[in-house]
Each structure stands twice: as structure tokens, then as C-alpha cells.
C-alpha positions in Angstrom: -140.0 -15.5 -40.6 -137.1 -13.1 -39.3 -136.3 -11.1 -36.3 -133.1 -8.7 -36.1 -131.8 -6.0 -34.0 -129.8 -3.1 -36.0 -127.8 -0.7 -33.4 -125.0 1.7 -33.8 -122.4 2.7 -30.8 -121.8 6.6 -30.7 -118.7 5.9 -28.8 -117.1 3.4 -31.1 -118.6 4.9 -34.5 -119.7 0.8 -35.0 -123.3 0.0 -37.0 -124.3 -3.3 -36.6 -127.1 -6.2 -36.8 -127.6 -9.5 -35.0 -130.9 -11.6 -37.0 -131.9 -15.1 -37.5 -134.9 -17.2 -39.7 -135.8 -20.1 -40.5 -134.7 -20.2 -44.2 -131.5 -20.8 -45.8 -128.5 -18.1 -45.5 -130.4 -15.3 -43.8 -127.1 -12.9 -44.0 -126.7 -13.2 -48.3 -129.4 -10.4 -49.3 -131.2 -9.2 -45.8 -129.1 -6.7 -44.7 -126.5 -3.6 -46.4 -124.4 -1.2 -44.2 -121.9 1.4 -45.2 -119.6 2.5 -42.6 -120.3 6.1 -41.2 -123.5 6.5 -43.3 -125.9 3.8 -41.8 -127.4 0.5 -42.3 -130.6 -1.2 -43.6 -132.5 -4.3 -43.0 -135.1 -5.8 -45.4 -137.1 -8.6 -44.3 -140.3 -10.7 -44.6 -139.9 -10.7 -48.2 -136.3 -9.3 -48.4 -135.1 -6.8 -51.1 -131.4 -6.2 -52.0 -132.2 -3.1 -54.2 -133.5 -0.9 -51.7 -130.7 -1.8 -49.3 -128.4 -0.2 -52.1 -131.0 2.5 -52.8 -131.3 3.4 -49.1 -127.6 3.7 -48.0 -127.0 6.1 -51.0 -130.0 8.4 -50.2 -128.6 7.9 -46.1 -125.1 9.3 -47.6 -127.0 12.4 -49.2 -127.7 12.7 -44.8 -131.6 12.4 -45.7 -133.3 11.4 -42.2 -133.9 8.2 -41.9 -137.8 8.4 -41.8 -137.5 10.2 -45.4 -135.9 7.5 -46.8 -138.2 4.9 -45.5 -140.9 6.8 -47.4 -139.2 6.9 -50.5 -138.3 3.7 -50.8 -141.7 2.7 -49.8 -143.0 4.8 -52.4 -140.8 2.8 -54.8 -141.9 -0.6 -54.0 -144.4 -2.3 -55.3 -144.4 -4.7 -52.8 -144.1 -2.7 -49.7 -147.7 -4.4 -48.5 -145.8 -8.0 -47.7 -142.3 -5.7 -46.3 -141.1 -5.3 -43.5 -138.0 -2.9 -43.4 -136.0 -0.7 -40.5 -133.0 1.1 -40.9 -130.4 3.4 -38.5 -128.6 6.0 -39.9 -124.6 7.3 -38.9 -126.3 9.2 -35.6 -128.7 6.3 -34.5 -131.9 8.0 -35.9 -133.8 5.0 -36.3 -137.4 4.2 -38.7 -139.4 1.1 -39.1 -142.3 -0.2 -41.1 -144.3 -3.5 -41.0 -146.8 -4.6 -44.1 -149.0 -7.0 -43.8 -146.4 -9.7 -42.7 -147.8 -13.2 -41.1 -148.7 -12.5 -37.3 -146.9 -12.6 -35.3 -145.3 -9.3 -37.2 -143.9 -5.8 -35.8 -141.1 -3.6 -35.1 -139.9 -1.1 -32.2 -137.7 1.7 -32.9 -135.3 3.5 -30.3 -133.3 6.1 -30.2 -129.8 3.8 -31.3 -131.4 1.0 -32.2 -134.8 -0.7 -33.6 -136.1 -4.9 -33.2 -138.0 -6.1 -35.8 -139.5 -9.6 -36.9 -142.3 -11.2 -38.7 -143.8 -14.7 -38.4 -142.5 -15.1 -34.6 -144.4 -16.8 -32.0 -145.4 -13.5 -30.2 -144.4 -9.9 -29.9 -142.3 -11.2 -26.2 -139.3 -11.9 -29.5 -138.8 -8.3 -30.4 -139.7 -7.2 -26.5 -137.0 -9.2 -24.9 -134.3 -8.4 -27.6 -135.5 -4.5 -26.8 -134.6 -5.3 -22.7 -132.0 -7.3 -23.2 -129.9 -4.6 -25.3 -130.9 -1.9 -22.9 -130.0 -3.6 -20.0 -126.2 -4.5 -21.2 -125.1 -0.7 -22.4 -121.8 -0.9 -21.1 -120.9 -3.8 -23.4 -119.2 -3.4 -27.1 -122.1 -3.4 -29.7 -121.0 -7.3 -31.0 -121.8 -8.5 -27.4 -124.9 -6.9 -27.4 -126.3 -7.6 -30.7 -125.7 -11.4 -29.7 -127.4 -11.1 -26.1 -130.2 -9.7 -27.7 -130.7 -12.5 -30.9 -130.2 -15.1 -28.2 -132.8 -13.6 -25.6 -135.2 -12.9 -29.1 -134.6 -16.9 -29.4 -134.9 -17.6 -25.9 -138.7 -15.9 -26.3 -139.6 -17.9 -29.1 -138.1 -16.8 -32.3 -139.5 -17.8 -35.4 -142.6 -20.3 -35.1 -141.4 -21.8 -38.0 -138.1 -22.7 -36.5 -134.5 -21.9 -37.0 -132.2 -22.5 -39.4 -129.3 -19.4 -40.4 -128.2 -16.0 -38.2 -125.7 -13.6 -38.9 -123.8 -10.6 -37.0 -122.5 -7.8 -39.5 -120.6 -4.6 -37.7 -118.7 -2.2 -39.6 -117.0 1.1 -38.3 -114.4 3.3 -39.9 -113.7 0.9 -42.9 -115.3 0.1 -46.3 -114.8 -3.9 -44.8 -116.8 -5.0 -41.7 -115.2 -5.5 -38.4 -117.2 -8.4 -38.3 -119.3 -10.5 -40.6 -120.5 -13.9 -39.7 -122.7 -16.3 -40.9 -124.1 -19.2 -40.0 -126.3 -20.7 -43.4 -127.6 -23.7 -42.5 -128.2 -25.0 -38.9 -130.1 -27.2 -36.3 -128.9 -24.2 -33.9 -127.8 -21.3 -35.9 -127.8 -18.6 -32.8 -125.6 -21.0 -30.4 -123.2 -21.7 -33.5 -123.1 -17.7 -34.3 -122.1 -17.3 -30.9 -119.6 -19.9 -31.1 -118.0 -18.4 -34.4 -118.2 -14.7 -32.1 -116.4 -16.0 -29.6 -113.6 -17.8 -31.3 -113.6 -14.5 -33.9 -112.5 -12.6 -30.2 -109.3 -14.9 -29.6 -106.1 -12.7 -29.4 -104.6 -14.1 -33.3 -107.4 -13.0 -34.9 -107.9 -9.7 -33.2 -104.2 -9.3 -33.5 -104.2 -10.2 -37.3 -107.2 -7.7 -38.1 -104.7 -4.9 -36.6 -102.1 -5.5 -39.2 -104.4 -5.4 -41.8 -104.7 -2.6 -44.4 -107.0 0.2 -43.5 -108.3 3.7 -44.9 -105.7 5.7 -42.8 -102.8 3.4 -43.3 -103.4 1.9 -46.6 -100.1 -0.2 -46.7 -100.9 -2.0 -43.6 -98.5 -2.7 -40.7 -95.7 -4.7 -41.3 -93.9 -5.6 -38.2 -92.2 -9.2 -38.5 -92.4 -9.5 -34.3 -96.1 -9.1 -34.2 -96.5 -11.1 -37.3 -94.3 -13.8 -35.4 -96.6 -13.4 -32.2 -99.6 -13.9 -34.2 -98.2 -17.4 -36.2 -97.0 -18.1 -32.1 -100.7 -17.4 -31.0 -102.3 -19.1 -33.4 -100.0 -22.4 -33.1 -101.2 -22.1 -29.3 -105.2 -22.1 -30.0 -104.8 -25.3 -32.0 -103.2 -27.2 -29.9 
């Protein structure tokens, strides 16, 4: 009843993931990423807890296929899971239970597709192609090209209903976590909520803002006066 793409972006440091389904709030308990350690998407029948159990055994630098097993091992219902994670260097694993058909994953080198109750396997196939063909783009861009060409295939059979796009880089916050919990069109909203999340304010704003290396933030009255300035503009 899901289909997602997880990626990470050696240039940029950035883990991320693009999914939708057909059921309410898809981006509450399906996915969990730590900066610089990796990230970890449970689905079909989703499970928080070995999200949290995964990224801790990923921070102990365990390869990713090891910590698929052990987590399997764990769960006692592994047979209806479906799970695929990507560690800090884009090691990528993957594993599919016995999800309703259409159900299956691909994992690459930097990135893995997954999904379960789709119309076909052409979901997870044209999100593969379509991420591989637009490299050069930042990881956001191509997260969303490749949930809307997964849609464009057929998506869920069921239908659609929530989507989310989660990236995180250098910071214990994400660079960017959207969500879209309940609509007719949940990809073409996401991708409105990208787009608008691009604007100069709010890229200029998330600059100020308090990070690991500089704690106190930056407070520069001019740039926070551009920002108010650039936001007044948008609205009007």
C-alpha cells in the first residue's frame, strides 16, 4: 500500500526519502533518519521500533545488510514487512515479506525503491530510471521526480491519499520535512509545499537558524530585515 525511494547525496552529506499510500499520514511512523548515520523505512505493515533499533545499530557503523538481519530476526512479524534502509555511505539493503502483489524492492548503490500493493512492478522501475537519469539535481528534486514518475506508473492500486519528503544532513533537524496527511492528490500537493519550501524567505530564514557548529545562530538585523522584506513580497 506504499512505495518510497530512500537516497543519500555523497556530495552534500543529505539522506533522504520521497513515499506516498493510500492511508492516512504516511510520514507519522514509516520512516526514521539520523543525520550522518543513515535512514530507515518500514512499510506494508510499518514499525516505529525497528526504525529506532536500526539507526542505533547503523551508528555502531554495522553494514546495512547486518542490521536488516537482525532486526528481522527480531520481528515477529517480518513475514507481512517490507523494510529497506541506506546507511551514511549509501550501502543500501532491502527485504519484502509476503506483502499483497504487486510487492518488491530494488536496491542500488545510493539508493533503493520499494513498494507493496502497487498496480505493477513499472512503480518501483520508473522511480529507479527516473532518479538515475536526473543525477545532477539536489537529492529533494530528485526524490520528488521519482514519487511523481512511481505515481505516474500507477502507484498504489488502492489509490492515494498522504506523501511525504524527509532530508536531513549535518543537523539533528531535517533540512526538510513535509507532509501531506490527507489528500485527493497528495504527490502534486507535496510538490507544491517543495516548491514554495524553495522560495528565497524560507531558504534565507533556515540560514539564520541555530545549528551544531554555530549553536547561537546568526543574528544579523539586515538579513533579518531582507527576510521580513521577502516574505512581505511572496504574499502579495
Amino acid at each position: 500500500m506504499t512505495f518510497s525511494i530512500i537516497a543519500g547525496d555523497p556530495r552534500t552529506g543529505q539522506l533522504g526519502i520521497a513515499v506516498s499510500t493510500a492511508n492516512l499520514a504516511v510520514g507519522a511512523v514509516g520512516y526514521h533518519a539520523r543525520a550522518g548515520v543513515g535512514l530507515i523505512a518500514t512499510q506494508a505493515d510499518p514499525h516505529p521500533i525497528l526504525g529506532f533499533k536500526g539507526l542505533r545499530l547503523l551508528a555502531e557503523e554495522i553494514e546495512p545488510e547486518t542490521v536488516l538481519d537482525i532486526l528481522l530476526k527480531s520481528d515477529a512479524g517480518r513475514a507481512r514487512r517490507q523494510i529497506h534502509l541506506i546507511d551514511s555511505q549509501g550501502k543500501t539493503a532491502g527485504y519484502t515479506g509476503d506483502c499483497v502483489d504487486w510487492a518488491g524492492h530494488q536496491p542500488y548503490s545510493g539508493f533503493s525503491v520499494a513498494g507493496n500493493m502497487l498496480v505493477g512492478e513499472e512503480t518501483v522501475t520508473a522511480m529507479a530510471a527516473t532518479y538515475q537519469s536526473h543525477m545532477q539535481a539536489p537529492l529533494p528534486e530528485r526524490l520528488m521526480l521519482a514519487l511523481e514518475a512511481g505515481q505516474a506508473a500507477g502507484g498504489d492500486k488502492r489509490g492515494r491519499q498522504s506523501a511525504a519528503l524527509y532530508v536531513v544532513s549535518t543537523e539533528l533537524y531535517a533540512d526538510i520535512d513535509l507532509r501531506v496527511d490527507d489528500h485527493a492528490d497528495p504527490i502534486a500537493e507535496l510538490r507544491r509545499l517543495y516548491q514554495e519550501s524553495q522560495k528565497p524567505y524560507y531558504v534565507a530564514f533556515r540560514q539564520i537558524m541555530p545549528t551544531q557548529a554555530n549553536p547561537a545562530g546568526i543574528y544579523d538585523p539586515k538579513l533579518i530585515d531582507e527576510i521580513a522584506a521577502q516574505l512581505a513580497k511572496q504574499k502579495h
